[in-house]
N, C-alpha and C positions, 0 to 999 in steps of 0.2 A: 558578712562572711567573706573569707579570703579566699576570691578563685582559685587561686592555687593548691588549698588543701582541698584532696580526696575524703569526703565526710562516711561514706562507705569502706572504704578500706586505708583508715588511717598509715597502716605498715606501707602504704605503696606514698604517703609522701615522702619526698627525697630530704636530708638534712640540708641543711641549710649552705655545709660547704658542698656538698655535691651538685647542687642547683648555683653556687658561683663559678663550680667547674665546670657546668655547660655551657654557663653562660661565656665563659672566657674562650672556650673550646669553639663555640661557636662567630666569637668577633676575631677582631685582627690575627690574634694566634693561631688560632685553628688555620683561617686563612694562608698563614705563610706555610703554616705542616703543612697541609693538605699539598698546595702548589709546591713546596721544596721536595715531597713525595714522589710526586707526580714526573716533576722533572728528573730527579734521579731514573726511574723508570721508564723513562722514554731517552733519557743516555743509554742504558744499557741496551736497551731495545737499539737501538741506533746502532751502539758499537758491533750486538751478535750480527745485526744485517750484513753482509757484506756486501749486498746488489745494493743498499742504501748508503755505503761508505763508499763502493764505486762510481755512484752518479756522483753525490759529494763531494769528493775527493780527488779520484781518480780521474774524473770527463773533468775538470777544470785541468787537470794537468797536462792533460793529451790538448785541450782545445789553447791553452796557450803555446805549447810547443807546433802545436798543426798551423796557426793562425799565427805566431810569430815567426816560424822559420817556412815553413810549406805555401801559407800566401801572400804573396806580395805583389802589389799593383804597379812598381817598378816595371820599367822596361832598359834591361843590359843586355849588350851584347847582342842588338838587335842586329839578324842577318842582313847584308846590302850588296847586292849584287855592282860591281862595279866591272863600266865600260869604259876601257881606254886608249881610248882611238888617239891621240896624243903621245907620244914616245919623248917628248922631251922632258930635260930636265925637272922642269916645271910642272908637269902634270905628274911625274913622280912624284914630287914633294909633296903636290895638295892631296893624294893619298896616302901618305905617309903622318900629313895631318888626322887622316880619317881614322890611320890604325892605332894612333894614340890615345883615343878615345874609349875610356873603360865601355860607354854606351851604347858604340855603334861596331860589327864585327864585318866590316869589309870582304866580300870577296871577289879576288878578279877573275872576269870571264872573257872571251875572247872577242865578245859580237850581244848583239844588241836581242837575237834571235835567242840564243843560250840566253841571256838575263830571263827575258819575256818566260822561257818556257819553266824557269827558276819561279817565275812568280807567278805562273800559272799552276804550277805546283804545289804551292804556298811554299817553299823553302826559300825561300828570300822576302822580309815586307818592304824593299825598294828598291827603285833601282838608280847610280849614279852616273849619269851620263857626259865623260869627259870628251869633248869636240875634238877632231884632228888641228883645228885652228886656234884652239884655245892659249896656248902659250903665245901666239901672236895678238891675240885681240887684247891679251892680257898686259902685253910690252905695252899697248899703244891704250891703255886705259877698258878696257870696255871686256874684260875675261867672263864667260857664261859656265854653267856648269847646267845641266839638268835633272832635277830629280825628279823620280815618278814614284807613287806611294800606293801600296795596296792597301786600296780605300775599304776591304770587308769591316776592319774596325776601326772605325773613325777617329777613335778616344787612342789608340795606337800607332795609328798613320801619325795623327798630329804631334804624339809625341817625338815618334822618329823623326818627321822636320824639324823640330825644332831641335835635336841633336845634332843633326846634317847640318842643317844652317850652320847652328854654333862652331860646329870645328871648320864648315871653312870660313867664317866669320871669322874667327880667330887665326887662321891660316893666313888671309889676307892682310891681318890686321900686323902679322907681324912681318910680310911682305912689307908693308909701308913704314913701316918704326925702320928698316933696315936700307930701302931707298928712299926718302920722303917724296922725292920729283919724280917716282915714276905712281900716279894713284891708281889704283885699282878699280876704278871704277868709284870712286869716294871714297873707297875704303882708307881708315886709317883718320879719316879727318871728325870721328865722335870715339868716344870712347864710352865705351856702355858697362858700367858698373853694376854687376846684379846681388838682389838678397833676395834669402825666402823667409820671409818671417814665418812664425810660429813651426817652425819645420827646419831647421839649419841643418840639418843635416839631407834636407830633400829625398826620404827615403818613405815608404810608405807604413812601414814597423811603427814611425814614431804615431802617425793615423789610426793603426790597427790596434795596436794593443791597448790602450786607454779603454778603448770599446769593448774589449775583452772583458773588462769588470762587471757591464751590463749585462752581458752572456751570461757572465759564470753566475750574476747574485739576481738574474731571473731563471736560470736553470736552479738551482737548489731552491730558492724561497715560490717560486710558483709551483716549477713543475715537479720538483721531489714531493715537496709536502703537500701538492694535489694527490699525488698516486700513494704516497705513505697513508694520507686520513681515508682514502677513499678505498682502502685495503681496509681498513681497520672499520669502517664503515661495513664494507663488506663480508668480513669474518662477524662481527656481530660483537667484536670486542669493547666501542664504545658504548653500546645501548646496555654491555654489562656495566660496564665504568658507571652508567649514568644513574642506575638504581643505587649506587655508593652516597654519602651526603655529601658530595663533590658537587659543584658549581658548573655551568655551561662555560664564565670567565674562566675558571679555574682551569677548566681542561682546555682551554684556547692557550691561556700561556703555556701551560707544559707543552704542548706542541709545536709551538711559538719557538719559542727559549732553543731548544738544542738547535733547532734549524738555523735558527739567528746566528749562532756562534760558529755553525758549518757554515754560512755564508763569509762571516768574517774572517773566518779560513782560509777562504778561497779567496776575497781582499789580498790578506796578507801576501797569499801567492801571487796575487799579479803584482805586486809593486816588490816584491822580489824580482817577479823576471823581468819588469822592467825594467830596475836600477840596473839588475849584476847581469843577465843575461842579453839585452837589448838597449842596453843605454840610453832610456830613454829618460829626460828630464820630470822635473816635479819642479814648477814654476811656483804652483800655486801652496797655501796654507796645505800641509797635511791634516791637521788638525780640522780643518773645514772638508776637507776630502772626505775624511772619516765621518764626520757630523751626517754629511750628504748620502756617502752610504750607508751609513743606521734608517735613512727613511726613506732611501728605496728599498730597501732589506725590508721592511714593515709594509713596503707597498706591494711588494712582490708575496710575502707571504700572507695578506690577505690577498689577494689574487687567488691564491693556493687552498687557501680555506675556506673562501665564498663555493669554489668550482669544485670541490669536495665533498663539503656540506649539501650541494644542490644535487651532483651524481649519484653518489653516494656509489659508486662502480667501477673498480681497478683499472679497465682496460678503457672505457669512457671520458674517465677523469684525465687519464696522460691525452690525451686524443686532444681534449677541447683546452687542455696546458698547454700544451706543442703548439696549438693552432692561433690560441688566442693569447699565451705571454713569449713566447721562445720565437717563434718564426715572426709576428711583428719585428721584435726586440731588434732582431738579427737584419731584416729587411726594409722595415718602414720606420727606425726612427736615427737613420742618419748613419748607421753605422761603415753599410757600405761606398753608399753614395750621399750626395747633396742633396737633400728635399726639394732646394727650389728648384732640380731640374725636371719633377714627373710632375705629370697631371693635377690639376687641381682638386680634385678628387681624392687621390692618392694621397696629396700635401695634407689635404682634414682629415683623414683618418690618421695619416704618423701623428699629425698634431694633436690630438685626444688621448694620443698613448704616453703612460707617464715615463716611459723608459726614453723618449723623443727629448724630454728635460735632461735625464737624469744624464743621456747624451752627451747634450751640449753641455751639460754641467763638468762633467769630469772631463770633456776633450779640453774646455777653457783652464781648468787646475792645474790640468799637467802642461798645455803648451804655452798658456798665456798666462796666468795666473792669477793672482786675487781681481777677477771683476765683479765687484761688490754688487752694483745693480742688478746683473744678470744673475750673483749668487743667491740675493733676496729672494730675487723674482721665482728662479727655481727651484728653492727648497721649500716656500711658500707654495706652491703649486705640489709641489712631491709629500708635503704635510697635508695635505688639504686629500689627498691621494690616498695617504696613509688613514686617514681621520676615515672618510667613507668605505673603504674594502673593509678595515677592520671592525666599524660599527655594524656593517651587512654580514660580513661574516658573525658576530655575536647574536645578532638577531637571526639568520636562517637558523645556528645552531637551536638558538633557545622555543623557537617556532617546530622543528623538529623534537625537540620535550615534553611537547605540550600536550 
């Protein structure tokens, strides 16, 4: 007998083409309706939100305009209290070096007492101390200058030295190009040719914004689409969804998909503002750039869909986003400082984070460019990232159906 026919109620077997309609309905075609469905429906949902097209859209614009033009770890036009007990010609001119210095903002005071109380105030970070003897020790080879540096921040003091130094390094230097036989104390007799690689322009924009890309595509793929499912979670709108003959995969892409493409949005924005609004170079393959961002975009938005799936609760879910993809992102994986300078502690934890890759991935594209090793090494690692959030995400969903 044929399973399939009803021996009780012949009328309720299906014709024959109606049972290849199910059957088609139910494989690959049905599959792509279902999913092309879905994701229509979760654009639109997306466009009516407008607090969902403001984290998306809008907070990448604000944090590239804030973090391109608002921070900068440059130091110009650093205040310097300057003393000069020296009237002659010569200690004019070596502060005349000083004022031609876009990085260092001279000012003269009249005593050593005034400076002090300038840097006791924090209105000055140095102070330059020109001797009353100084033009004389200078004739006879052996000219001093003193600088004192308000040491509160260290990472600042030293830069200011090494500003100070340089112009009057370069003050002396052109003292001696213009007498050879009188030295300045050696000066004149090396000549110091400086580069900065990966940085020609020595500014801190070209550091910051590259790391912008990790912000903006761990804020939309973690933390939007943690607090988006975990609303919908919330309302009670997916466990309707889920009585539909819709798939747990199913409803993973459709969630997936738009957010993807708001990520890639927000891509495109940064290498706009870095071309036309910060000039910052692209050393490396674009083409590789983008590759790299498709799976951190996939590592991000399982991130987003594991910690959604697990809350299941609007105000819970942004909490442990914030805590566990966005403020790492932002703090532990290189973006503001160099890993190898905190604790060893500190260094295993950025290094577990796949945003610590995706890091040093994009800073090497844009300033260095195609480093094939490193490039293997990290999107193997960012795949490998991708592979597990997204498997665990499938699984808490389907464990949740059960």
């Amino acid at each position: 007998m044929n399973p399939d026919v009803n021996p009780v109620n012949p009328d309720a077997n299906p014709p024959e083409h109606l049972a290849e309609h199910r059957s088609a309905s139910g494989g690959a075609a049905g599959f792509r309706r279902r999913v092309r469905s879905l994701v229509r429906k979760e654009f639109r949902q997306l466009l009516r939100d407008r607090a969902n097209l403001m984290i998306g859209i809008g907070l990448p614009i604000v944090l590239i305009l804030i973090f391109g033009y608002g921070l900068s770890l440059d130091v110009k036009e650093a205040p310097v209290a300057v003393v000069l007990e020296d009237a002659s010609p010569t200690a004019f001119d070596v502060i005349a070096g000083l004022q031609l210095s876009p990085y260092v903002g001279p000012r003269l005071v009249k005593s050593m007492a005034e400076a002090e109380t300038l840097m006791n105030a924090r209105e000055v970070d140095g102070i330059v101390q020109v001797p009353a003897d100084f033009s004389r020790r200078f004739a006879a080879g052996d000219g001093r200058i003193q600088l004192l540096l308000q040491g509160a921040d260290p990472t600042r003091a030293n830069i200011i030295r090494g500003y100070v130094s340089g112009a009057l390094a370069l003050w002396a230097q052109k003292q001696a190009d213009r007498d050879p036989s009188r030295n300045a104390g050696g000066a004149g007799t090396v000549v110091v040719v400086q580069r900065m690689w990966f940085n020609a322009a020595n500014t801190s924009t070209w550091y910051l914004v590259p790391g912008l890309v990790v912000l903006i595509m761990t804020l939309v793929g973690a933390f939007l689409t943690a607090l988006v499912m975990a609303r919908e979670w919330e309302r009670g709108t997916l466990e309707a969804l889920f009585v539909t003959p819709v798939h747990p995969v199913e409803v993973l892409l459709s969630k997936t998909i738009p957010y993807f493409c708001v990520g890639m949005l927000g891509l495109l924005l940064c290498l706009l503002a870095a071309k036309f609004l910060f000039a910052v170079p692209l050393y490396g393959s674009l083409i590789v750039l983008t590759f790299s961002c498709m799976l951190y975009m996939l590592v991000a938005l399982g991130i987003g869909l594991v910690i959604s799936s697990t809350t299941k609760n609007q105000f819970v879910a942004s909490q442990v986003a914030l805590l566990a993809s966005f403020m790492p992102a932002m703090m532990l994986s290189g973006f503001m400082f160099d890993l190898r300078n905190v604790p060893l502690v500190v260094r295993l934890i950025g290094n577990a984070l796949p945003a610590t890759y995706f890091m040093e991935l994009i800073k090497t594209l844009f300033l260095a460019g195609d480093n094939w090793p490193l490039i293997f090494k990290d999107c193997a690692i960012l795949a490998g990232y991708a592979a597990v959030l997204l498997g665990l995400a499938h699984a808490v969903t389907r464990k949740k159906l059960d």
